[in-house]
N, C-alpha and C positions, 0 to 999 in steps of 0.2 A: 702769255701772261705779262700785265705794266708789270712795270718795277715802281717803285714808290714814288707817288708824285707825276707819275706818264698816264696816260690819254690810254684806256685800253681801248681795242678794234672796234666795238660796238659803240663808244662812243665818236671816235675818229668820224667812223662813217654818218654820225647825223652832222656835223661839221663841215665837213670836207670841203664841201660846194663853198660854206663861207670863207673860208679860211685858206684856201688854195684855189683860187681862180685859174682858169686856162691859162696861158703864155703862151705869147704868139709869136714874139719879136723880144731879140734882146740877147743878154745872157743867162743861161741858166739858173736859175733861184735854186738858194741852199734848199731843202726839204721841211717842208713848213709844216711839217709835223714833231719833226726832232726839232725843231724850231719850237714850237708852241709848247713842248714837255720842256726845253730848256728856260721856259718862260713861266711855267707852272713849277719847277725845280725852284727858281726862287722868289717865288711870290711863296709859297707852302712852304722853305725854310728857311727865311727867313735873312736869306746869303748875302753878302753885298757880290754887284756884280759879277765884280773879278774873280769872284769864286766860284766862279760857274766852273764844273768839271768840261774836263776838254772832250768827253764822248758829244755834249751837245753843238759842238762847233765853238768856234772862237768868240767871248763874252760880248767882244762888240759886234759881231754878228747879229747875237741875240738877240741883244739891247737894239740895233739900229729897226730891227722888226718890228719889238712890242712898241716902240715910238708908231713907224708905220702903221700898226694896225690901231693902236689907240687913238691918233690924229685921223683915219678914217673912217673910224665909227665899228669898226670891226666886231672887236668884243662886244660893242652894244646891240649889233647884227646876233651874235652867238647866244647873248642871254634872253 
């Protein structure tokens, strides 16, 4: 079961392909699921970033994603 403001399974999975593309080369990418709920955590409450709790990973982590995916059309791919 999500916890408040998380992505439950069944939605994760019609996503997924969007939002986590293969890696092929590089260094390994934080998890862009606890990523994307650390992204929906403060869009739904409203936080400033810094107050991201530390289960989501480090707030500029976050933050440095939702830029990524917002600059490549991401979200607009999801809705």
């Amino acid at each position: 079961m999500a916890k408040r403001y998380e992505l439950p399974d069944a939605a994760w999975e019609l996503i997924a392909d969007l939002v986590s593309p293969e890696q092929k080369m590089g260094r390994p990418r934080s998890d862009d699921r606890l990523m994307l709920n650390g992204i929906l955590w403060i869009m739904c409450s409203g936080a400033a970033w810094r107050d991201l709790p530390e289960r989501f990973s480090p707030w500029s982590t976050v933050y440095q994603r939702f830029r990524d995916w917002r600059d490549d059309g991401t979200f607009d791919r999801v809705l």
